[in-house]
N, C-alpha and C positions, 0 to 999 in steps of 0.2 A: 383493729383497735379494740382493747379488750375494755369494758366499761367497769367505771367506778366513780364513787361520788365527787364530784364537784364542789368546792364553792368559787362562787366568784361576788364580788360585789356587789348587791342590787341597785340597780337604775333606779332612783325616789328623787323628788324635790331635794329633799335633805343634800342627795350626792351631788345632784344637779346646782347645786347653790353653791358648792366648792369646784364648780367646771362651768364658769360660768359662760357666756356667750359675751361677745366683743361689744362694747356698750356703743349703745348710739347718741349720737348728739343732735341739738336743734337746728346747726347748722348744715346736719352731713344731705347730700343730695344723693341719686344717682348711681353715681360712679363710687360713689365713699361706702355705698351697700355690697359692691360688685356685680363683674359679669357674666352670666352665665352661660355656655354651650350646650345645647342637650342634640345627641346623634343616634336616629333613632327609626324606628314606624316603618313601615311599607306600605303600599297599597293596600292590602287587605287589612293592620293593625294600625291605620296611622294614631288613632285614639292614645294610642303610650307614651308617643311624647305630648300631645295635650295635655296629658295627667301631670306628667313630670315636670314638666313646664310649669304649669300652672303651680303645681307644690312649691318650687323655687320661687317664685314672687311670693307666693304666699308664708313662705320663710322668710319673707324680707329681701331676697337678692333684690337690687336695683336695675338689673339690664339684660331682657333675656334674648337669647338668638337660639330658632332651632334647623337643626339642618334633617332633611329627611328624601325619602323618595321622591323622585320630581311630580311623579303622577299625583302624591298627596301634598305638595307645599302651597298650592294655590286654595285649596278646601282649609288647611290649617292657617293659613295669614289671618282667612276669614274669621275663624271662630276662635282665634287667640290674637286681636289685634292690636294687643301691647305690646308682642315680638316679632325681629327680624324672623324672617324665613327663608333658609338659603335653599335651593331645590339640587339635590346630587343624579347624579348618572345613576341608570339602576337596571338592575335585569330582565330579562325576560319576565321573571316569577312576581314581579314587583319590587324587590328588595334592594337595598343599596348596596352598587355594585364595589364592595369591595376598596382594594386599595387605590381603583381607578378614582371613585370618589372623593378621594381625598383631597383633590388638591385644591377646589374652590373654596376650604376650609381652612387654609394656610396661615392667612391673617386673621382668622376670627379665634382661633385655636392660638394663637401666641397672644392673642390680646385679651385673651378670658381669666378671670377668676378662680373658675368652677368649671370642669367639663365634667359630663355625662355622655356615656356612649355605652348601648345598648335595650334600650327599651322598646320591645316590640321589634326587633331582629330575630332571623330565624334561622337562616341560611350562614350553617357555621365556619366552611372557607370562607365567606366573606368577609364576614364577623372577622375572624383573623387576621385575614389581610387590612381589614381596615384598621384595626388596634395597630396592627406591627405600624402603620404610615403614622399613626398620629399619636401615639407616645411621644415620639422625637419633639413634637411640635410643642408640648405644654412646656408653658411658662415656668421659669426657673420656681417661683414659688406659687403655683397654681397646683391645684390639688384637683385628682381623678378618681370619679367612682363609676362605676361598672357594673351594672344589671342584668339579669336574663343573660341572653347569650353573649354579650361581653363578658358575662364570669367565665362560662364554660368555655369557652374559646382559650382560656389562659391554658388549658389543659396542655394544650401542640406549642406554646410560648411561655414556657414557666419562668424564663430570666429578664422578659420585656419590661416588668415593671422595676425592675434593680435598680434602673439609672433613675428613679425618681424621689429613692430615697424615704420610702413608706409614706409622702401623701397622695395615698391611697386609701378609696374605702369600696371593698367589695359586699354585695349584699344579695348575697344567695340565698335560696331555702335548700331544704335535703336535696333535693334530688338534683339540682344545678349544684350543689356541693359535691356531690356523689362523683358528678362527671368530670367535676375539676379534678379531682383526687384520684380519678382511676379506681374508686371503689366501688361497692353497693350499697345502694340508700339504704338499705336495712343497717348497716353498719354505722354511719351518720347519725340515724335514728336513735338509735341505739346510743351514742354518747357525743352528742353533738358538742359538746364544749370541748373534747380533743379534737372533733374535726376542725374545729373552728382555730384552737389556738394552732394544729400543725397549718391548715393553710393561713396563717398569718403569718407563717415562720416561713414556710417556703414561696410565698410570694410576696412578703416584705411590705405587707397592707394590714392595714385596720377590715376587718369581718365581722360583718352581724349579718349572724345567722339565722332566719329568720323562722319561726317553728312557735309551738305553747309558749317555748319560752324562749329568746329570743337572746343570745351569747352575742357579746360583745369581747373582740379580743384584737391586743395592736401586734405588733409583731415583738416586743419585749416583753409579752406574756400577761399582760394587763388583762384580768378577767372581768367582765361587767355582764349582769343577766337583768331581763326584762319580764316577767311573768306578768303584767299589767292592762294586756290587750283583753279583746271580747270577741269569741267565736265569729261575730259579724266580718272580724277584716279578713276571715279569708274569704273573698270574692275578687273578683276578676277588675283588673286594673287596679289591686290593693296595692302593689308592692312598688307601682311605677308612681303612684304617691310618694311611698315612704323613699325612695331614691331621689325623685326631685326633690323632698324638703330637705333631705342631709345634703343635696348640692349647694341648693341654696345658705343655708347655712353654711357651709364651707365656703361660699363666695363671699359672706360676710365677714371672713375671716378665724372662721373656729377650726380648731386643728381638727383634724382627720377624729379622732377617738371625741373630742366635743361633738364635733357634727353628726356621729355616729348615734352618739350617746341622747343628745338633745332630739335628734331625729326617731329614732324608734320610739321614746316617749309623748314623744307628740303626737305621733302616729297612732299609740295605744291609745292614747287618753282620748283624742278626737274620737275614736270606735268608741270610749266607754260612754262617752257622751252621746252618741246619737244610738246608743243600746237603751238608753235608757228615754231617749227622747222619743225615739220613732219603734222600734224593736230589736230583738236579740239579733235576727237574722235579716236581712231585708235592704238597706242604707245602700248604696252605690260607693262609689270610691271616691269619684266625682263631690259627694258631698263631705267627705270628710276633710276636704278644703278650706272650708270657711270657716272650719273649728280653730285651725294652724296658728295665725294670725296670733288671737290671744293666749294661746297655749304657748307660744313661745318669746311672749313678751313679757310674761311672767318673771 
């Protein structure tokens, strides 16, 4: 990819006020917020889906379910007991085994809103095998986004996501871009808005890319950038936040490129806030939580 200048639209209230999010009413319960799936964690990283969990309620989704490691679903009902927790078959290493896994997820997976699958997954045949089973699964208009090693795993499945018609939203940084694409993250680096818009093109999803600044692109070439965050979010479990708020939102009903869009903002702005509340560097991800709420009721 040879680089050169960019523009794409920048992510501001202004844009955001012409992409709006799906209004709520006094009446809506629940189910009228949607439901969401997060598939995720092992034994040794169950904390990702915690995060991503917890970001989708706090996006407003109405009804979460997470499915993870069996060794971790009983420590996670505990400390997230607003959601279902389904416990999967898993391997020796801890990790969910794959496309064996899948099948206790059958009806929760046709019945969801919003999935999420990959947070805190590490073991990438798995990884694979469990996308190839549960593609087929989502809901005609449910929409899938894909973290950590559910990106990179698209790399060995590059026509998986086709049948769903781009809702889709992938959310890599460089170096999980790198390995979708078969390149070097120097090269990424180097002009992330082409990386961003070719894998939109060849995987038929919405991608923000996550980096200083932060590309937003659909698969028809929509360009959207985010320069609004604070050194602080990159720390460990940032990014399993920002994935579960744009699920969430996506189970509320915002397209693919809304939820994308509304989501990294939220994201940024939550970090600008507790930059300036607590310090530059320092906040946890865990806290940038409770910021979400009003940030996207705006």
């Amino acid at each position: 990819m040879t680089p050169r200048p960019r523009r794409g639209r920048a992510v501001t209230r202004a844009l955001l006020r012409r992409m709006p999010l799906p209004k709520l009413h006094s009446d809506d319960d629940k189910e009228d917020r949607g439901r969401v799936l997060v598939v995720g964690g092992s034994t040794l990283v169950p904390g990702a889906v915690l995060l991503a969990g917890e970001g989708a309620l706090r996006a407003g989704a109405g009804k979460l379910q997470l499915a993870t490691a069996r060794g971790a679903a009983v420590g996670l009902s505990l400390v997230l007991p607003e959601a279902l927790v389904v416990p999967l078959a898993q391997s020796r290493a801890g990790e969910i085994a794959g496309a064996r896994a899948a099948a206790p997820l059958r009806r929760h997976a046709g019945e969801t809103d919003a999935l999420l699958i990959g947070p805190g997954m590490a073991t990438l045949p798995s990884v694979g095998g469990l996308l190839a089973a549960m593609v087929p699964l989502v809901a005609g208009d449910a929409t899938l986004v894909l973290d950590g090693a559910g990106v990179v795993a698209l790399a060995a499945h590059p026509a998986l996501l086709a049948p769903l018609g781009g809702r889709v939203v992938l959310t890599p940084h460089a170096g999980e871009m790198a390995s979708m694409l078969g390149v070097d993250k120097e090269d990424v680096e180097a002009d992330p808005a082409a990386a961003a818009l070719l894998a939109a093109e060849r995987f038929a999803a919405v991608v923000a890319l996550k980096g200083p600044v932060t590309w937003i692109v659909d698969p028809d070439g929509e360009l959207l950038s985010y320069d609004g965050g604070s050194v602080g979010l990159g720390t460990s479990g940032s990014g399993d936040t920002l994935a579960g708020i744009v699920t969430g939102l996506a189970a509320r009903g915002a397209p693919p490129m809304v939820a994308a869009a509304w989501g990294v903002w939220a994201h940024g702005s939550a970090g600008r806030i507790l930059s300036r509340r607590v310090a530059t560097v320092g906040f946890l991800a865990r806290e940038l939580l409770a910021e979400v709420p009003a940030l996207v009721s705006r």
